[in-house]
C-alpha positions as CSV (number, residue, x, y, z in Angstrom):
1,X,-161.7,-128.1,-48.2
2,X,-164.5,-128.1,-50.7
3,X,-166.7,-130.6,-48.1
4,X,-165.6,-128.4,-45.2
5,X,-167.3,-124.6,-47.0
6,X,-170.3,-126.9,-48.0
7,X,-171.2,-128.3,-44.7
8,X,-170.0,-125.5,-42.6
9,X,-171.4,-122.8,-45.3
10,X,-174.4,-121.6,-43.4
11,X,-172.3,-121.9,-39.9
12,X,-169.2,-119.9,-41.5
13,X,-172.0,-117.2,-42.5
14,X,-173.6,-116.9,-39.4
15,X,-170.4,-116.6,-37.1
16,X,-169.6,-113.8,-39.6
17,X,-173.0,-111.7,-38.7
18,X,-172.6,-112.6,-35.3
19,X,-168.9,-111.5,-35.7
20,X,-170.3,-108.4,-37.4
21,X,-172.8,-107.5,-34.8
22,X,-170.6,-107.6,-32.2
23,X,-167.8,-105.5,-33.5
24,X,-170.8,-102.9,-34.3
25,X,-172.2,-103.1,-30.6
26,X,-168.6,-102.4,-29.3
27,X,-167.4,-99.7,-31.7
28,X,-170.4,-97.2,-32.4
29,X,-169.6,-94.2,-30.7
30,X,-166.8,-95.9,-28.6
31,X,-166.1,-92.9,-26.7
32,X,-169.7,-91.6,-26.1
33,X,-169.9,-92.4,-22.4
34,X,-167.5,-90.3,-20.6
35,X,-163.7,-91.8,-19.3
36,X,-164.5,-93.2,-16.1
37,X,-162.0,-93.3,-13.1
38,X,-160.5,-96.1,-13.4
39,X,-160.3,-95.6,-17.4
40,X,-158.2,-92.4,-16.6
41,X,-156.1,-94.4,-14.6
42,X,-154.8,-97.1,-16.7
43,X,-154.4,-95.3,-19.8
44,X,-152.8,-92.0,-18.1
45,X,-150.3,-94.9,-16.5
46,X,-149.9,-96.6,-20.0
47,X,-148.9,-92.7,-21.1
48,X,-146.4,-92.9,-18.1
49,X,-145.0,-96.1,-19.2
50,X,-144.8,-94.9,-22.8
51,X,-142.2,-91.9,-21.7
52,X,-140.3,-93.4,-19.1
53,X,-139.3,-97.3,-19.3
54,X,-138.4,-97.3,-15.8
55,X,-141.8,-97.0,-15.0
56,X,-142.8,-100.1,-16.7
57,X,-144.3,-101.7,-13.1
58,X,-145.8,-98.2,-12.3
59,X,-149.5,-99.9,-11.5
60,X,-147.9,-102.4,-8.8
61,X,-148.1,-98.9,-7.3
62,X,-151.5,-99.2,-6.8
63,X,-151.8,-102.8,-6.4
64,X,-152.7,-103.6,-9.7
65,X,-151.1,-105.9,-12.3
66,X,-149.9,-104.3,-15.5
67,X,-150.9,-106.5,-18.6
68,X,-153.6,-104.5,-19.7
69,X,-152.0,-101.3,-19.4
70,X,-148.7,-102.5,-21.2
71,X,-151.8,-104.0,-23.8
72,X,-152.6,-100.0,-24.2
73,X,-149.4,-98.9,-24.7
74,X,-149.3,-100.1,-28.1
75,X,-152.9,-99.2,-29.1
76,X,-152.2,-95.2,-27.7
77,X,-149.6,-95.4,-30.9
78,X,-152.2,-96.0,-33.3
79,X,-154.9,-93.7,-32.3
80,X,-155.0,-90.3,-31.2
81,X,-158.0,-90.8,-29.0
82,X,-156.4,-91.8,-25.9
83,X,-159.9,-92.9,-24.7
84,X,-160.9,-94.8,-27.9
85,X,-157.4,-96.4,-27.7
86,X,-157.6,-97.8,-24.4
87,X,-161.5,-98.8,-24.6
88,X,-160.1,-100.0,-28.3
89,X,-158.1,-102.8,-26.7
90,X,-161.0,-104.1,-24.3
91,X,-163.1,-104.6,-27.6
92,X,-160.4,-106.8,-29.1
93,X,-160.7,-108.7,-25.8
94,X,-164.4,-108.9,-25.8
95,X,-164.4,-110.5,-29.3
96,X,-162.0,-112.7,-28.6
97,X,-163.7,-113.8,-25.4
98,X,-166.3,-114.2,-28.1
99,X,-164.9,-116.6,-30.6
100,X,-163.5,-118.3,-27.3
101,X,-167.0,-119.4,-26.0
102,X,-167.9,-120.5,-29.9
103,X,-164.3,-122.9,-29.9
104,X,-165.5,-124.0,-26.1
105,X,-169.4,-124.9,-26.6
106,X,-168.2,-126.6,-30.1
107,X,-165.7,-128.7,-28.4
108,X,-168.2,-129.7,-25.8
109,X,-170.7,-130.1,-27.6
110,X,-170.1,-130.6,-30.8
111,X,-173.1,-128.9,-32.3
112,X,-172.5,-125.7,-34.4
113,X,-175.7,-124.9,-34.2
114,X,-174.8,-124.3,-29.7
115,X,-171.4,-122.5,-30.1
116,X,-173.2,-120.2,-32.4
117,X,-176.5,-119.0,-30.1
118,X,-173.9,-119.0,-27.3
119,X,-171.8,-116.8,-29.3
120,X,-174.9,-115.0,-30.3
121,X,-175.5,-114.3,-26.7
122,X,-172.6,-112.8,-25.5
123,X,-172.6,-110.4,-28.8
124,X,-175.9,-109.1,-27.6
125,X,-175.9,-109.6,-23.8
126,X,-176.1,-105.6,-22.6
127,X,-173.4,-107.3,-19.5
128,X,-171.0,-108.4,-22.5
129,X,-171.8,-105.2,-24.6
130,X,-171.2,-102.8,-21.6
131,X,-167.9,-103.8,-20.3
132,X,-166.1,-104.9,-23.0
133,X,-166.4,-100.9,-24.5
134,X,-164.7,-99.7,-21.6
135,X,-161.4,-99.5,-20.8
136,X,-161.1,-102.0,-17.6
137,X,-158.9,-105.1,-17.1
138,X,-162.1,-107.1,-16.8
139,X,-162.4,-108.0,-20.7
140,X,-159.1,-109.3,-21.1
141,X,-159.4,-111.2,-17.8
142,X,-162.3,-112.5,-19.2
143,X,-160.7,-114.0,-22.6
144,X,-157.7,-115.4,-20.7
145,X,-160.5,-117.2,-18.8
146,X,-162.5,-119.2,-21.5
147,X,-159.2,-119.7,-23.2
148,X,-157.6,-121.1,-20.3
149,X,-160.8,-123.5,-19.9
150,X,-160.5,-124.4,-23.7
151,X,-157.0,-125.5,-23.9
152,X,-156.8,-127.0,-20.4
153,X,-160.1,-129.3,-21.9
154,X,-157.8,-130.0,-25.1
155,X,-154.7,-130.6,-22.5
156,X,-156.5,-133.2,-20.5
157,X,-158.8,-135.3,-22.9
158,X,-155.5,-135.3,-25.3
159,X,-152.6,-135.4,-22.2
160,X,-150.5,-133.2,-24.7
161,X,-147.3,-131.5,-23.4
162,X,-147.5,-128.8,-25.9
163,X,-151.4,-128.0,-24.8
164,X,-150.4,-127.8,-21.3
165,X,-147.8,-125.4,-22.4
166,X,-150.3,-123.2,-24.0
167,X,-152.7,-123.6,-21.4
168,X,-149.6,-122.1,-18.8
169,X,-149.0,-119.5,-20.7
170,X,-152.5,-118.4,-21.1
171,X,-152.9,-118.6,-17.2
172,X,-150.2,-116.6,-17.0
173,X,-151.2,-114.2,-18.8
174,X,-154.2,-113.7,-17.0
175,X,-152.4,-113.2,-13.4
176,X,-150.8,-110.5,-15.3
177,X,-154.2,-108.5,-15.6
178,X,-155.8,-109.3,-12.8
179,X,-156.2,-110.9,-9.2
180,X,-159.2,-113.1,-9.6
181,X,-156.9,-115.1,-12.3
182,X,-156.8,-117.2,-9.1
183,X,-159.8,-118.8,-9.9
184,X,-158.9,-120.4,-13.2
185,X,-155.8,-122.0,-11.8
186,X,-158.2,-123.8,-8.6
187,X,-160.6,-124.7,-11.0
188,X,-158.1,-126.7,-13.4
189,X,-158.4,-129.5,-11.3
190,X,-162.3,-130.0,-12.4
191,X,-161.5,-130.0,-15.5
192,X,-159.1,-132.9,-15.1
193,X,-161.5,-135.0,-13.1
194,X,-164.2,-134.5,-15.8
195,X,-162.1,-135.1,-18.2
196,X,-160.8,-138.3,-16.9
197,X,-160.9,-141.6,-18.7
198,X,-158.6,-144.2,-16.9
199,X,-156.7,-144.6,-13.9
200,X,-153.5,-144.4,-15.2
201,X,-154.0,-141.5,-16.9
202,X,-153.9,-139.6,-13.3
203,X,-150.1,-139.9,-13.5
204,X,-149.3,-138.4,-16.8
205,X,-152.2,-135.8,-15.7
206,X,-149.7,-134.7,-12.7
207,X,-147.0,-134.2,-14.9
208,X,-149.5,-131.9,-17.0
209,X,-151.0,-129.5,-14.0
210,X,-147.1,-129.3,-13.1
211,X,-146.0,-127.7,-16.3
212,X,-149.2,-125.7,-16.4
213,X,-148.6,-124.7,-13.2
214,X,-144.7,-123.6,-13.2
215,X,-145.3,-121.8,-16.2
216,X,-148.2,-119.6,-14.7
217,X,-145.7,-119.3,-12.0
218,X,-143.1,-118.2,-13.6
219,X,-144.5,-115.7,-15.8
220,X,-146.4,-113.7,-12.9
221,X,-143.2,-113.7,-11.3
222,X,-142.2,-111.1,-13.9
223,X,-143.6,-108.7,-11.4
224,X,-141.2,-109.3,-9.0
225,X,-139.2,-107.0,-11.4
226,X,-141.3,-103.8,-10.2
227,X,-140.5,-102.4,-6.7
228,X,-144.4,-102.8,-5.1
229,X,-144.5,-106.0,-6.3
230,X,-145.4,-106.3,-2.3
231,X,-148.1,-104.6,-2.6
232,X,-150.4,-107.3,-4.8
233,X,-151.5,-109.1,-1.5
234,X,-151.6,-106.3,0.8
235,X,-153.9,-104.2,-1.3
236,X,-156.2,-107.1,-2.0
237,X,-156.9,-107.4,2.3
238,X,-158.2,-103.7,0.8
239,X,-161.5,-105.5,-1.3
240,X,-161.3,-108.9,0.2
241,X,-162.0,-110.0,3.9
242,X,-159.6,-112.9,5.4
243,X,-160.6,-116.7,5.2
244,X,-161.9,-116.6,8.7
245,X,-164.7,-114.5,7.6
246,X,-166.7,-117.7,6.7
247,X,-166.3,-118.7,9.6
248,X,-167.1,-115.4,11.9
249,X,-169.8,-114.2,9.5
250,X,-170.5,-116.5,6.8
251,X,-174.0,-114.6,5.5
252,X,-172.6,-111.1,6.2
253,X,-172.3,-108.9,3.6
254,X,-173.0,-112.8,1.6
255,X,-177.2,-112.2,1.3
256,X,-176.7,-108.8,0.4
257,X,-174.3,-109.4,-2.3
258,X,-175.9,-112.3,-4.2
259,X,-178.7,-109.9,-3.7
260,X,-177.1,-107.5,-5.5
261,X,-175.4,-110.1,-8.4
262,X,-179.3,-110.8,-9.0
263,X,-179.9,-107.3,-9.7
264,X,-176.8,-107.6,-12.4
265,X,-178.5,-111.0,-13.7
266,X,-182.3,-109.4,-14.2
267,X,-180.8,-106.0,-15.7
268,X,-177.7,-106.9,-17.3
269,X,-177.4,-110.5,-17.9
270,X,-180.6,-110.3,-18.8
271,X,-183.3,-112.5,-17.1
272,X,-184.3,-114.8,-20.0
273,X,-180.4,-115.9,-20.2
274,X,-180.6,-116.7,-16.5
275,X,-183.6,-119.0,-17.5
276,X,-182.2,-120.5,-20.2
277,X,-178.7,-121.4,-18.4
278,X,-181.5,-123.1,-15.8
279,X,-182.8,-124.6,-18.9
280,X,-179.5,-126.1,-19.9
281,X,-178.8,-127.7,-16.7
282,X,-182.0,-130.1,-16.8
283,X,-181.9,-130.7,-20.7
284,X,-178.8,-131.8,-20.2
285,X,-178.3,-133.1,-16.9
286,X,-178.5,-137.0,-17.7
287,X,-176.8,-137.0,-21.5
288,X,-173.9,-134.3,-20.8
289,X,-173.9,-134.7,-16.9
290,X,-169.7,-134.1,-16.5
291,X,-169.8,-130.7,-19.3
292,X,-172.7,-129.4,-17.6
293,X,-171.3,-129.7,-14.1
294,X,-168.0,-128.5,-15.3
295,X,-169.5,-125.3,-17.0
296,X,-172.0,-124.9,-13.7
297,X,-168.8,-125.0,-11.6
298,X,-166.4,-122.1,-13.3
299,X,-170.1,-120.3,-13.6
300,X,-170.9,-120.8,-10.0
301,X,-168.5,-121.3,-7.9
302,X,-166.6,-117.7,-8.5
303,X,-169.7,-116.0,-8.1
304,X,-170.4,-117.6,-4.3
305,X,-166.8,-117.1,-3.2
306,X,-166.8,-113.5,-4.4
307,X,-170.2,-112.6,-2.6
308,X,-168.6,-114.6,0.7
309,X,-165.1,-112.9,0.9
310,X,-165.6,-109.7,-1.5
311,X,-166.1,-106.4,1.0
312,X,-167.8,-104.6,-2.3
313,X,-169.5,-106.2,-4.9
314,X,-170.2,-104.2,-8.8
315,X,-171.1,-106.0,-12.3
316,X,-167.6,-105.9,-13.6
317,X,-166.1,-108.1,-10.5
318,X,-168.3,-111.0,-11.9
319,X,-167.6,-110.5,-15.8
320,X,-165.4,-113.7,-16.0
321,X,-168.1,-116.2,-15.3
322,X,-170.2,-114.9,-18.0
323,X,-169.0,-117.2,-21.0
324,X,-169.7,-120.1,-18.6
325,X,-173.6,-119.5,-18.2
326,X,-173.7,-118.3,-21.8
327,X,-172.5,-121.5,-22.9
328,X,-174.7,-122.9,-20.4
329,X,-178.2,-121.2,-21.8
330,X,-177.0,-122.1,-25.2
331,X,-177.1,-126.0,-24.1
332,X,-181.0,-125.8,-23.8
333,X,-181.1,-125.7,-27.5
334,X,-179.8,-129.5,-26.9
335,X,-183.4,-130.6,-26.0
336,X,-185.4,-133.1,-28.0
337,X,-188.7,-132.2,-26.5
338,X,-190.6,-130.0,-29.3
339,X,-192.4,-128.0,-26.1
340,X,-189.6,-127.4,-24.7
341,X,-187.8,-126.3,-28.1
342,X,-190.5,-123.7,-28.4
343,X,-190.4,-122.6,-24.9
344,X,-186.6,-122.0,-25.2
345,X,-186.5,-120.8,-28.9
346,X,-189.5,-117.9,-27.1
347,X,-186.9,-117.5,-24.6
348,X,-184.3,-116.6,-26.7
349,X,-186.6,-114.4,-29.0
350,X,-187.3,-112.2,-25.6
351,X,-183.5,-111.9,-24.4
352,X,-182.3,-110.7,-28.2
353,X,-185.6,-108.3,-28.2
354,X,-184.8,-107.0,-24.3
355,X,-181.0,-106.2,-25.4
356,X,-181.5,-104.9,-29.1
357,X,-183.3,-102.1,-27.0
358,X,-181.3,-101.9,-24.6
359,X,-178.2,-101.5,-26.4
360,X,-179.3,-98.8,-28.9
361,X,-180.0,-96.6,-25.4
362,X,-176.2,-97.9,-24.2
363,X,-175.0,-96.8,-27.7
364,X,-177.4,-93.7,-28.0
365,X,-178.3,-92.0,-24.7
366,X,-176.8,-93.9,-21.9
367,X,-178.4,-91.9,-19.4
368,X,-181.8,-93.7,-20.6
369,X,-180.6,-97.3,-20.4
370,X,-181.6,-99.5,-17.5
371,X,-178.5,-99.6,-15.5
372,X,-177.9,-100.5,-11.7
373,X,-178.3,-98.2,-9.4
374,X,-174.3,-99.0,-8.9
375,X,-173.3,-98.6,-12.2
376,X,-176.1,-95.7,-13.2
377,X,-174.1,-93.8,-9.9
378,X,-170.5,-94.8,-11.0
379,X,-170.1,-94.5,-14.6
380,X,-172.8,-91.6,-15.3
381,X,-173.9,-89.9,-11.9
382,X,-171.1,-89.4,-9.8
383,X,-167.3,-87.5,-9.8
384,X,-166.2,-90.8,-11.1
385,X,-167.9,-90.5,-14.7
386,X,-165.8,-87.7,-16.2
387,X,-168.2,-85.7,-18.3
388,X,-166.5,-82.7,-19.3
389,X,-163.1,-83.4,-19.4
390,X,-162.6,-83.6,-23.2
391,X,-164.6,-80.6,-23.7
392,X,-162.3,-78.6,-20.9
393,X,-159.3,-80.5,-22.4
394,X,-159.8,-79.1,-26.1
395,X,-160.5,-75.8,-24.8
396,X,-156.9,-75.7,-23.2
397,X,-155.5,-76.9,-26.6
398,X,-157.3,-74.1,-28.3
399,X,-155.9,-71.4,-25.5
400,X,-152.4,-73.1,-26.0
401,X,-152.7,-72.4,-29.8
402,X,-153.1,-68.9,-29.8
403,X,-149.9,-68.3,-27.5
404,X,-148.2,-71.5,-27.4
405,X,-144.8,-69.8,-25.4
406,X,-147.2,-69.1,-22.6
407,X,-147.6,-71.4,-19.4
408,X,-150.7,-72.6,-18.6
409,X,-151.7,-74.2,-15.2
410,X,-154.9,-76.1,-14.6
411,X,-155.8,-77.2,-11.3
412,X,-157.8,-80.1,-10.2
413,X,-159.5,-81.7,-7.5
414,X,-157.9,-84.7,-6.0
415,X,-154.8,-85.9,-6.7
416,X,-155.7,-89.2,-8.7
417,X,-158.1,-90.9,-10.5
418,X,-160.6,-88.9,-12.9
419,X,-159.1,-85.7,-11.8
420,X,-156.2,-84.9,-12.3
421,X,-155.9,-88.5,-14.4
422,X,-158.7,-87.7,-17.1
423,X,-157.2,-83.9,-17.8
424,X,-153.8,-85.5,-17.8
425,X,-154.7,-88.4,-20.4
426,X,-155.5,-85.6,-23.2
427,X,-153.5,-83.5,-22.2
428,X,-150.4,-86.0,-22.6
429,X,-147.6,-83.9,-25.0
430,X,-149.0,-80.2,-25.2
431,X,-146.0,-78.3,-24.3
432,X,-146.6,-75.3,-21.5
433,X,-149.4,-77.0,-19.6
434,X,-149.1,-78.1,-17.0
435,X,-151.6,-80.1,-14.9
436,X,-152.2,-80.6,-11.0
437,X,-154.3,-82.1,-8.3
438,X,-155.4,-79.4,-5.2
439,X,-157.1,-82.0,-3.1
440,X,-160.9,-82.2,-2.0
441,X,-163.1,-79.8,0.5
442,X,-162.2,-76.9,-2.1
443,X,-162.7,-73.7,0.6
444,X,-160.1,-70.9,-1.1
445,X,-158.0,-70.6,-4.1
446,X,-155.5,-73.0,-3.6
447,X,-151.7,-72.3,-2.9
448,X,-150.1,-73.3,-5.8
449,X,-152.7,-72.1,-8.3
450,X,-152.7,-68.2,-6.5
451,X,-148.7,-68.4,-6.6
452,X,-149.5,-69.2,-10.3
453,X,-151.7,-66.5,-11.0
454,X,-149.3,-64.5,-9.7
455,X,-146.6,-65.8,-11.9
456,X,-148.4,-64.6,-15.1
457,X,-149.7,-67.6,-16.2
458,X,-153.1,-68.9,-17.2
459,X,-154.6,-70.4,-14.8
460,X,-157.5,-72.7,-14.0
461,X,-159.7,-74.3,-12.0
462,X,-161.7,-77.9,-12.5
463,X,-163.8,-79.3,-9.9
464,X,-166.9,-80.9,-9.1
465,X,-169.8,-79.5,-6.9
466,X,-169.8,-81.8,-4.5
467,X,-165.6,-81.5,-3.7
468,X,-166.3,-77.1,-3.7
469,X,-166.9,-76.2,0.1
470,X,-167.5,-72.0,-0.7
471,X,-169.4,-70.0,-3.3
472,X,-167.1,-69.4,-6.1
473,X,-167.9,-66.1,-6.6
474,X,-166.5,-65.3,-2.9
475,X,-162.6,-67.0,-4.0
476,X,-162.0,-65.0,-7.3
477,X,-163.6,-67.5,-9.4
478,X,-164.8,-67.0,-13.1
479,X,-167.1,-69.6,-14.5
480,X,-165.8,-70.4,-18.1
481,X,-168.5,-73.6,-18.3
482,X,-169.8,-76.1,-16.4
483,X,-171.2,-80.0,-17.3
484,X,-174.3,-81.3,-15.2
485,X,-174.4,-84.6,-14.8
486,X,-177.6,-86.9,-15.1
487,X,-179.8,-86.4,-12.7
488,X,-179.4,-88.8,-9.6
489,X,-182.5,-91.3,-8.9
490,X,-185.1,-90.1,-6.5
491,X,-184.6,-91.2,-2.8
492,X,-180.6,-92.7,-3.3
493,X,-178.3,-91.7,-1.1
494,X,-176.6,-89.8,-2.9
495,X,-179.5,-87.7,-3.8
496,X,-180.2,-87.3,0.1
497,X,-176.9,-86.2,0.9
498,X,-175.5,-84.3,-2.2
499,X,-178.6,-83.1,-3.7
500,X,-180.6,-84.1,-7.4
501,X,-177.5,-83.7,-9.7
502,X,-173.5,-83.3,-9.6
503,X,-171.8,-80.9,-12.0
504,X,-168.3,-80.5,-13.2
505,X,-167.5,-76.9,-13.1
506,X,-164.5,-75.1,-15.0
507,X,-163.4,-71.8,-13.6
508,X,-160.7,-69.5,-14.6
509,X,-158.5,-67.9,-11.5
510,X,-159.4,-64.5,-11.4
């Protein structure tokens, strides 16, 4: 043990700051950016799931798989902060995802001084640090991925039963969060042929990607429990185009996309990690040919079949591949050229002094960090980014407290997703209020908030600018507050068709 500590001192102590650094770039102010739609979603189903055990399988609903949100349902016990708790959950994920691409690019490699910059890099990367502090499935999907790599690398160099066990389970695990789980199990196979030392290994190696294979099975069968479990692969023709696509089309919407995934790459990735994964590939492409082509594969390969089939691409759709072309820049470091040392040591120096910058705006103001357009729009611009909602939700809570026997009714636009969803999630358990969706194209006082009104209760009104189709002050409305929005970018669309800005408004039913 005493040999261990004294040649893996300086190693154990800088995993711990990277550790460190990561948990701090994922926890400060957790819950600054607002809950975003699909945020209010999976937590307000996790609430759901919490009350009523039958509804265990309630996001099959939706199409969606229900790991993460079962995940959630233990972290909403431990903190009050429904947002915190589920965004809480995506962190654990991210930092495992982070100790998972030190244990892959040691393994590989076996040079501490690679798993650490790699695990360096995805603790600063503003891609790593932005999605794993919000409450999506794409963080865990992303740990079950480079754990699922690790252990199926163990499972074939070592043609262990009890890896290939583990290595099922895991991939079961992550066709319980999410669709694109699909890639890990067709890319097993390259492991296995890289991996590959005889022959006669091929055999035993059969019995291996069986086991892994009915276990993954069997586990995402579990779903077949829910009642839409039939409504996994129709929902999916919703985001994906059929196979014949390549064939009718094969660079339509292809060019745009991977237009678009270069965007994420300069931004987000950011552009000196691109360089360096580039960097990796030719240091290494005669001394570590079959790791580099396996790593270039799960890095690649996902990201061409999504811009090929995908009928919308955003950042988060790719998040998977990350630890692949992390571990892939960290590989340059390999290099025994002293130029080239210095070239990628610069390298490095400019992606950690890009993202120290742009993470304290993520973590500060994140209205002032460099976003994509999509994501700028999405998370902060838009009705999806649900700024306001806390605010309107504590100022129920305070109106309950002073006459807690009366009924209070808040109407919302829509009927799902940040409204009524994001009202709903902190307003879970306060007796007498009562929350509902009105629909969009908001012309008159709805129905069922006038027949409120009428019925003595307290009654309200939340809605964005763009879903109100009449001047308030013509329907009975009084403004209690509203919350602007950041101001949309200069010459969008949205900015031609909606106007410079979106605002949440809060009105009382007069």
């Amino acid at each position: 043990m005493k040999k261990i500590i004294s040649e893996w001192k300086w190693g154990i102590l800088g995993g711990l700051a990277i550790l460190l650094l990561a948990l701090f770039l994922r926890l400060y102010n957790l819950t600054l950016l607002p809950v975003f739609v699909d945020e209010a979603i999976y937590i307000r189903w996790s609430q759901i799931m919490i009350n009523e055990s039958t509804l265990r399988f309630i996001p099959l609903s939706d199409g969606k798989q229900p790991l993460f949100m079962w995940a959630t349902m233990g972290a909403l016990k431990l903190f009050s902060d429904p947002l915190f708790a589920g965004r809480f959950i995506s962190v654990l994920a991210g930092v495992g995802t982070l100790v998972g691409v030190f244990a892959v690019s040691y393994y590989l490699f076996k040079s501490p001084k690679v798993a650490l910059i790699a695990s360096f890099i995805y603790a600063l990367s503003p891609f790593a640090v932005f999605f794993d502090r919000l409450a999506l499935v794409d963080s865990l999907l992303s740990f079950f991925g480079i754990w699922t790599f690790f252990f199926a690398l163990v499972t074939f160099e070592t043609r262990r039963l009890d890896m290939a066990m583990i290595t099922g389970f895991i991939l079961g695990l992550a066709a319980l969060t999410k669709s694109p789980a699909l890639f890990f199990a067709v890319l097993l196979p390259a492991v296995a042929i890289f991996t590959i030392k005889k022959p006669l290994h091929l055999i035993k190696l059969a019995g291996l990607f069986t086991v892994i294979y009915l276990i993954a099975f069997a586990m995402y069968n579990i779903l077949r429990l829910g009642p839409n479990f039939h409504l996994l692969s129709l929902r999916n023709f919703d985001y994906v185009y059929p196979y014949s696509h390549f064939l009718e089309r094969p660079l339509d919407p292809f060019k745009g996309h991977m237009g678009g995934i270069w965007n994420y790459f300069i931004l987000l990735l950011p552009l000196p990690v691109f360089f360096l994964a580039l960097g990796g590939i030719v240091v290494n492409f005669r001394l570590n040919f079959k790791k580099i082509a396996l790593l270039t594969i799960w890095g690649i390969f996902p990201i061409l079949v999504i811009a090929e089939y995908s009928k919308v691409v955003t950042a988060r759709y790719i998040f998977f591949v990350l630890p692949f072309i992390f571990i892939l820049a960290a590989s340059a470091f390999l290099t025994k050229e002293k130029w080239t040392m210095k070239l990628v040591i610069l390298t490095l120096l400019g992606f950690g002094v890009f993202s120290i910058f742009f993470n304290w705006k993520l973590l500060t103001k994140p209205e002032e960090a460099g976003l994509p357009h999509g994501e700028r729009n999405g998370y902060l611009e838009e009705w999806t980014a649900g700024q306001g909602i806390v605010e309107i939700a504590n100022f129920v809570k305070k109106e309950h407290v002073k006459n807690p026997t009366k009924k209070i009714v808040v109407g919302t636009e829509g009927y799902f997703g940040t409204l009524p969803n994001g009202l709903e999630m902190y307003l879970e358990g306060v007796e007498n209020v009562v929350v509902i969706g009105v629909g969009l194209g908001i012309r008159e006082i709805p129905t069922s908030l006038k027949e409120s009104k009428e019925a003595g209760n307290k009654t309200y009104l939340v809605v964005n600018q763009s879903r109100l189709s009449e001047n308030p002050d013509n329907m009975g409305l009084k403004l209690i507050s509203s919350y602007p929005k950041p101001l949309r970018k200069v010459g969008s669309k949205e900015y031609s068709e909606k106007g410079p800005q979106e605002t949440l408004f809060f009105f009382e039913v007069k």
